[in-house]
C-alpha positions, -999 to +999 in steps of 0.1 A: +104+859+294+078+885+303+048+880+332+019+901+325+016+910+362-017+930+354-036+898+345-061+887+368-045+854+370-016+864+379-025+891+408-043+859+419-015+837+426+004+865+438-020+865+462-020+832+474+019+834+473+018+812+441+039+840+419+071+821+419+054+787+412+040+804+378+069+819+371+090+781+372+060+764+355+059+791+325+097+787+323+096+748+324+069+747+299+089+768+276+123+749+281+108+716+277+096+726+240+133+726+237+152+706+258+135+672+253+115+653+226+077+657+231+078+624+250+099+631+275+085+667+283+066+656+315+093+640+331+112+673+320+090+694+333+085+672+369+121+671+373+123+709+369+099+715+391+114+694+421+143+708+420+133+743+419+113+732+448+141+717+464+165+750+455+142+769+479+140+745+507+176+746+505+177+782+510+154+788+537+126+803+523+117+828+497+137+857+487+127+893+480+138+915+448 
């Protein structure tokens, strides 16, 4: 996957600390095309979400590249 980190968007949420939240959405968006019939792709996409929410909790925090 790539991020255009020059769109305005994106240096948006960067700046708001929303970068990794985009990142998990645009990846759960694109694995739900493929993972689940089109019915099921909220619930997917929810369950993703929460436990990549979760995965950081777990860690402590954010972590830098």
């Amino acid at each position: 996957m790539w991020v255009n980190e020059a769109h305005p968007a994106y240096r948006r949420g960067g700046c708001l600390a929303l970068g990794g939240y985009h990142v998990a959405l645009a990846v759960a968006l694109a694995l739900a095309a493929l993972a689940v019939d089109p019915a099921k792709e909220h619930a997917f996409i929810t369950a993703f979400l929460a436990r990549w929410g979760a995965a950081i909790e777990r860690r402590g925090g954010s972590r830098r590249r």
